[in-house]
C-alpha positions as MATLAB code, in Angstrom:
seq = 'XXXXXXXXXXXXXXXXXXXXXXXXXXXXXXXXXXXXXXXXXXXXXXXXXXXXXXXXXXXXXXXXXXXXXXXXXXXXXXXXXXXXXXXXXXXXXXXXXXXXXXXXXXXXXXXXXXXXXXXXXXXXXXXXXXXXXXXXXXXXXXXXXXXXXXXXXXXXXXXXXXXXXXXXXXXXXXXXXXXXXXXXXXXXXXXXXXXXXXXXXXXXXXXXXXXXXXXXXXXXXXXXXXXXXXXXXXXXXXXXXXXXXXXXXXXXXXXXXXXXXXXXXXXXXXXXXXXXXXXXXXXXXXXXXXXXXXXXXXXXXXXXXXXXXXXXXXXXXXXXXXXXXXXXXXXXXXXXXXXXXXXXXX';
ca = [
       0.210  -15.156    3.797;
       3.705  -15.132    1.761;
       4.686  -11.742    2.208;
       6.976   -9.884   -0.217;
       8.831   -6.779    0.681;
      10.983   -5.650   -2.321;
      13.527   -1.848   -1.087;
      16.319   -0.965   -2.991;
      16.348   -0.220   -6.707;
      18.413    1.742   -9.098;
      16.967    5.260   -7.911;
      18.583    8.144   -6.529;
      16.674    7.516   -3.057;
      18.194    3.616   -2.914;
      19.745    4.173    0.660;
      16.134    5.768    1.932;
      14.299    2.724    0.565;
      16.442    0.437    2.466;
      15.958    2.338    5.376;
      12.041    2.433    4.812;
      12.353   -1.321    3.931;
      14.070   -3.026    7.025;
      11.758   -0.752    9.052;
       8.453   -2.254    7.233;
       9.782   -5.723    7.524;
      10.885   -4.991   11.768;
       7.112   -3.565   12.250;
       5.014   -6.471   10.755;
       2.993   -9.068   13.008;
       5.166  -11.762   12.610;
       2.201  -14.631   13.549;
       0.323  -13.195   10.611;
       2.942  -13.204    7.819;
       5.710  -15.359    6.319;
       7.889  -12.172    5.383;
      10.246  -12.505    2.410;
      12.617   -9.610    1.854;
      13.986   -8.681   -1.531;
      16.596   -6.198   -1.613;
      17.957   -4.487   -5.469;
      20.935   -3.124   -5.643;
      22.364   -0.030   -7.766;
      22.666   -2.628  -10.591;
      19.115   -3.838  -10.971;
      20.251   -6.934   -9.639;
      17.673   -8.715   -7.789;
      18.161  -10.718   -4.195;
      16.886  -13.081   -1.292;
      17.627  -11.065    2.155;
      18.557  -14.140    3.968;
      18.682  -12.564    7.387;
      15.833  -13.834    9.908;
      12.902  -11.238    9.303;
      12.473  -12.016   13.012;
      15.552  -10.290   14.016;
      15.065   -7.444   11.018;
      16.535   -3.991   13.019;
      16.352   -1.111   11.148;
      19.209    0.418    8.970;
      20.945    3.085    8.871;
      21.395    5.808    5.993;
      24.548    4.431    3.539;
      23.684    0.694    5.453;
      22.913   -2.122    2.880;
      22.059   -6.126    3.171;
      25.077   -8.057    2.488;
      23.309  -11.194    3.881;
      22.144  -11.894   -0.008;
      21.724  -14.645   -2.503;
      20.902  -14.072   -6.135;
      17.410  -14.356   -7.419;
      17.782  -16.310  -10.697;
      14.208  -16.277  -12.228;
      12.497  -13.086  -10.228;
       9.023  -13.376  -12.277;
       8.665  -16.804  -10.820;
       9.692  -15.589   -7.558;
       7.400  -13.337   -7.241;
       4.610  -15.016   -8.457;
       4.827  -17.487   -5.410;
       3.944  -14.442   -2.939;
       0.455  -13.633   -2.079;
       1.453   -9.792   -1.735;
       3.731   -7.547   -2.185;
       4.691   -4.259    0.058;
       7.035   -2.391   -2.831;
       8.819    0.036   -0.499;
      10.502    1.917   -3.082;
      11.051    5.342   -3.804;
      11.601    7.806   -6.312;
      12.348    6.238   -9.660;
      11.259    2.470  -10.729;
       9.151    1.908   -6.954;
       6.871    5.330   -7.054;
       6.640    6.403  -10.931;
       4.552    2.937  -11.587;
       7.488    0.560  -13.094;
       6.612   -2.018  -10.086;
       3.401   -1.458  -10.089;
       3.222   -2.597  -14.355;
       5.578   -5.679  -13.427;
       3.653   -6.825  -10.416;
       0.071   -6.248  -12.556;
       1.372   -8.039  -15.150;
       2.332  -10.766  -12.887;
      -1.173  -10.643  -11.023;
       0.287   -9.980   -8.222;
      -1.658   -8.013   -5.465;
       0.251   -4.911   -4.258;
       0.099   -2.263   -1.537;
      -0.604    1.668   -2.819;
      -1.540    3.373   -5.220;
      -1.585    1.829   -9.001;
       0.232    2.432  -12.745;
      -1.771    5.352  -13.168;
      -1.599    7.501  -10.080;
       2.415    6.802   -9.282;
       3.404    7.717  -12.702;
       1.371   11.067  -12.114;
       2.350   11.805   -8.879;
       5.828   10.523   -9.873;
       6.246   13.924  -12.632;
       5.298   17.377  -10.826;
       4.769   18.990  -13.995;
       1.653   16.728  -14.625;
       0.938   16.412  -11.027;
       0.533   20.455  -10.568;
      -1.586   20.168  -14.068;
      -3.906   17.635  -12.718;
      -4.388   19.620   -9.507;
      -5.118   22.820  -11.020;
      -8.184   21.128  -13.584;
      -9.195   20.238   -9.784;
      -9.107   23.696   -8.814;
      -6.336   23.059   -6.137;
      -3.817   25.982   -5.564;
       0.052   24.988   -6.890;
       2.629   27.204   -6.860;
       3.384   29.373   -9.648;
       6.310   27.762  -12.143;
       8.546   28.255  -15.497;
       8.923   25.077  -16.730;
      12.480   23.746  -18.560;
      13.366   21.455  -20.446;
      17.195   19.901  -21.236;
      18.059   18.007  -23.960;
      21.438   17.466  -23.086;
      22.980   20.991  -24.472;
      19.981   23.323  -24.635;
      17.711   24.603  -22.097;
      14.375   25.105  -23.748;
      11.050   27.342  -22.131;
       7.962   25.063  -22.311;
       5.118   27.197  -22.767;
       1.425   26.414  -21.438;
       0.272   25.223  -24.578;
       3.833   23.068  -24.854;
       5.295   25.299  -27.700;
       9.345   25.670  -26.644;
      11.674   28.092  -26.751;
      14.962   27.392  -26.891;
      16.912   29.753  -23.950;
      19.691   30.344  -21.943;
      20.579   30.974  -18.464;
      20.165   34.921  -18.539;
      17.143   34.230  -20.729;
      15.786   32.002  -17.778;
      16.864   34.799  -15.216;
      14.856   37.064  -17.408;
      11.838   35.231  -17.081;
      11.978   34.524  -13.239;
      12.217   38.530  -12.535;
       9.104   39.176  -15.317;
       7.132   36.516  -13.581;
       7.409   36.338   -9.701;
      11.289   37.094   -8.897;
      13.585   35.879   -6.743;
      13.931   33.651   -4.641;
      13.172   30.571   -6.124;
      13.260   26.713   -5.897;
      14.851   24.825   -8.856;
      14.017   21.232   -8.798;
      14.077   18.079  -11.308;
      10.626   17.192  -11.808;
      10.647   13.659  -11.292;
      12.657   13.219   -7.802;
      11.919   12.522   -4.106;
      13.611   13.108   -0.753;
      14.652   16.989   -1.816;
      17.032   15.146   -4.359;
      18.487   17.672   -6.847;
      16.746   20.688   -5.078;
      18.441   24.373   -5.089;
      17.357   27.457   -3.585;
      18.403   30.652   -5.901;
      18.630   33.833   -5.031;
      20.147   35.479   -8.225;
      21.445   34.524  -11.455;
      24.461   32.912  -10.790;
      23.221   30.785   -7.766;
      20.765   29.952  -10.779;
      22.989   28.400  -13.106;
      24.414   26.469  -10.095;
      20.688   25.202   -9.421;
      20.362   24.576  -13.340;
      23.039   22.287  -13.729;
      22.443   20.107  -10.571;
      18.337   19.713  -11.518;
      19.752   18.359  -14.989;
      21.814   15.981  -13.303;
      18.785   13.722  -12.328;
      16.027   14.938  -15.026;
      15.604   16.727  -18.210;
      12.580   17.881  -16.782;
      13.036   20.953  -14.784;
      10.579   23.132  -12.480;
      11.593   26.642  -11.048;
       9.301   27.362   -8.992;
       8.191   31.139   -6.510;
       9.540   30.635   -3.134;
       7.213   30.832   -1.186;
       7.443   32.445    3.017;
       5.441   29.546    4.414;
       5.188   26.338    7.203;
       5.765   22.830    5.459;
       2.582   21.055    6.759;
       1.694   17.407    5.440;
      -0.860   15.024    5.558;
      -1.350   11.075    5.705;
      -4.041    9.557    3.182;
      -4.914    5.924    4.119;
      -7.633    4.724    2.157;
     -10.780    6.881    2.794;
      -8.821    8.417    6.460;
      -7.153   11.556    6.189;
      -5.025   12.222    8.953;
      -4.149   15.691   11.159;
      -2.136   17.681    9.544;
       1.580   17.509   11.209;
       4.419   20.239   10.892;
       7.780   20.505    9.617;
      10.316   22.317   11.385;
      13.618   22.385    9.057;
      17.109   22.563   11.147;
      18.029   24.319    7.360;
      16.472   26.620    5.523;
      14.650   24.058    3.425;
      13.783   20.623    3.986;
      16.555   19.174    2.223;
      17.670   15.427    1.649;
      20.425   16.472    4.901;
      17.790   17.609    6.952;
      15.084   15.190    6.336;
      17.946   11.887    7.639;
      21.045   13.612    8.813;
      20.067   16.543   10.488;
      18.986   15.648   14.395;
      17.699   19.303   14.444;
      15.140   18.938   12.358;
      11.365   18.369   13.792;
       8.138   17.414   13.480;
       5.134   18.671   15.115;
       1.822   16.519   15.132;
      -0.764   17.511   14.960;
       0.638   20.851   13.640;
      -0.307   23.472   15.653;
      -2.557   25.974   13.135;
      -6.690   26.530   13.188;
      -9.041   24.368   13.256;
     -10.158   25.880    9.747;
      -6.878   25.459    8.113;
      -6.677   22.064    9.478;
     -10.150   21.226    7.796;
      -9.162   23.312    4.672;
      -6.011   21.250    4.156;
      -7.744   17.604    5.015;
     -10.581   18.364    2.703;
      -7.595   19.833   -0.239;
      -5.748   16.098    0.586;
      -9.271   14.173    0.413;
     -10.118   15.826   -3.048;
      -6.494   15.525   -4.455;
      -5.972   11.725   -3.885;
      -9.254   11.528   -5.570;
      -7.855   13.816   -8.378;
      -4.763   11.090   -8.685;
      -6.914    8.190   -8.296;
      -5.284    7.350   -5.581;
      -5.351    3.753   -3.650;
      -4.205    2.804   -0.242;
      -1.940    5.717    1.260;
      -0.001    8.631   -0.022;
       1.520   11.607    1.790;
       0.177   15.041    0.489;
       2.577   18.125    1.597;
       1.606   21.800    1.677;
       2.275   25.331    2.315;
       0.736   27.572    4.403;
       2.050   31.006    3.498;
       2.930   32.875    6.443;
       1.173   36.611    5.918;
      -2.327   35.171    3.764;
      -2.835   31.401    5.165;
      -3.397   30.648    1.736;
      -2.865   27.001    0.821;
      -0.896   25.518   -1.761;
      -0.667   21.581   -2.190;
       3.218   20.730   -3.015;
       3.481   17.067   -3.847;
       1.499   13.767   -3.576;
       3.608   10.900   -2.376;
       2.436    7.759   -3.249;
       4.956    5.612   -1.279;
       5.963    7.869    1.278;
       8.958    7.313    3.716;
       8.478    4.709    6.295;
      11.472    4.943    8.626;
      11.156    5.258   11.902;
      11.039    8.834   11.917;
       9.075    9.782    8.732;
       6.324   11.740    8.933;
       3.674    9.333    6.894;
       3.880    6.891   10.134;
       3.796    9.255   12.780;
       0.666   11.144   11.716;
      -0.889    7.385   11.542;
      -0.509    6.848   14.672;
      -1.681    9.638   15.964;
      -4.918    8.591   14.598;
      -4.743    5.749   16.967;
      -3.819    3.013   14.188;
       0.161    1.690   15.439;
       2.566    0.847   12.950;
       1.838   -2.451   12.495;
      -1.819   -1.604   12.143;
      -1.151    0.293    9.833;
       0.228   -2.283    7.662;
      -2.000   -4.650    7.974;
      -5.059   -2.257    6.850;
      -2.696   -1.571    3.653;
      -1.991   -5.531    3.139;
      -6.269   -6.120    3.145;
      -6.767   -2.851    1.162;
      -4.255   -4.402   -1.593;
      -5.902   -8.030   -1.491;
      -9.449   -7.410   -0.700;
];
């Protein structure tokens, strides 16, 4: 089987996708596949990795391919592969851009299709999705930017235009401080602020808007970060995060050595079931295909459960999470891509 495995792209989580890329392409049988790696740089511009796949080790944060020659026609390319893993990230790989050009192309693909990336890809429309479901989401004020005005976006989508105090206004009338302030369509805690008060808000404000005009503020809520793996119809344990900072931030997710992971997590059985059955319903919610990561809260004081994001091409260095609860199933690494190549192709 030609085997495609396109990391890179133009998005904000580029250097992670390289990472999760040379880490796919190191971890696939070798007798089974002809591998063909295809990096994209900053640019958009599209390449051959030339390296031996054979030899592939696994990059480092801020490392790139510079073993590269230029793909002249890339639908033609492509169309001479008999899959594709798109280990992409964030923006263009997980909002369903790839997924459209490698449809269009007829091109079999591992995870989850248009529909469900471009969902999961937007929290505002994720968290609306998972509350018709009757999944818990944590409460929100939802801004918009137009590139001078902030404006309130109601529930029925009427807008106000407001300011920063007005915004500081609203977070103490509906749940108070603190609070998360994140762009709505980013990955890898890109963008994310904690605030505290107003003017660690308009800090928070201005760095969201920086990657979307689509802004969440969302309660801050006292709770363990548990996720869990979705691989077809398998839900996995849950596993634990244990932040080295006080939120799992882009730092402490791939530069932070202090940071941990517990699987499985250590909590009930009942939560565990609670959570897997919350994970099994939601990637049914999203229409889901192949894999995604689902994260969640557990608040401290109630246990109550609140679903944070779906991930529908989650990390896949050697120290992600999405991996590592996979294996604990039993399924290794490379088993675990070669159930997502025949899920894609069958």
């Amino acid at each position: 089987m030609k085997l495609g495995i396109i990391f890179g792209s133009k998005s904000t989580e580029h250097e992670v996708s390289v990472v999760s890329g040379s880490s796919v392409i190191k971890n696939l049988n070798k007798k089974k596949y002809d591998i063909y790696p295809i990096y994209i740089d900053k640019e958009n511009e599209w390449y051959e990795v030339l390296d031996d796949p054979k030899k592939q080790d696994v990059y480092k944060i801020g490392e790139l391919p510079t073993n590269i020659k230029a793909i002249n026609n890339v639908f033609k390319y492509l169309q001479n592969m008999d899959c594709i893993i798109p280990v992409m990230h964030g923006a263009y790989g997980e909002d369903g851009a790839i997924q459209g050009l490698l449809k269009m192309l007829d091109i079999p693909y591992v995870g989850c299709g248009i529909l469900s990336s471009s969902v999961c890809m937007d929290k505002v429309i994720t968290k609306k999705i998972l509350e018709r479901a009757g999944i818990l989401v944590t409460p929100d004020i939802y801004i918009e930017y137009d590139g001078i005005d902030f404006f309130y976006v109601l529930d029925d989508y009427s807008t106000q235009k407001v300011t920063v105090v007005d915004i500081d206004n609203l977070i103490k009338k509906e749940f108070g401080y603190p609070v998360y302030v994140k762009p709505a369509n980013s990955g890898s805690s890109i963008g994310i602020s904690k605030a505290s008060n107003a003017d660690e808000l308009n800090v928070a404000l201005y760095e969201a808007k920086k990657y979307d005009k689509k802004i969440l503020i969302e309660k801050a809520i006292v709770a363990r970060e548990i996720e869990c793996a979705v691989l077809d119809d398998l839900v996995s344990a849950p596993g634990e995060i244990l932040s080295a900072t006080e939120f799992y931030s882009f730092d402490a997710k791939y530069k932070n050595s202090k940071s941990k992971t517990v699987i499985p997590a250590e909590i009930s059985e009942e939560i565990t079931n609670d959570i897997r059955g919350i994970a099994k319903r939601a990637f049914k919610a999203i229409d889901g295909k192949g894999l995604a990561r689902i994260d969640f809260f557990v608040e401290k004081d109630t246990n109550k459960i609140y679903l944070n994001e779906i991930n529908t091409m989650p990390g896949f260095t050697e120290i992600s999470m999405y991996p590592k609860m996979i294996e604990n199933m039993g399924i290794s690494y490379s088993e675990l891509l070669d159930k997502l190549i025949e899920i894609a192709t069958k």
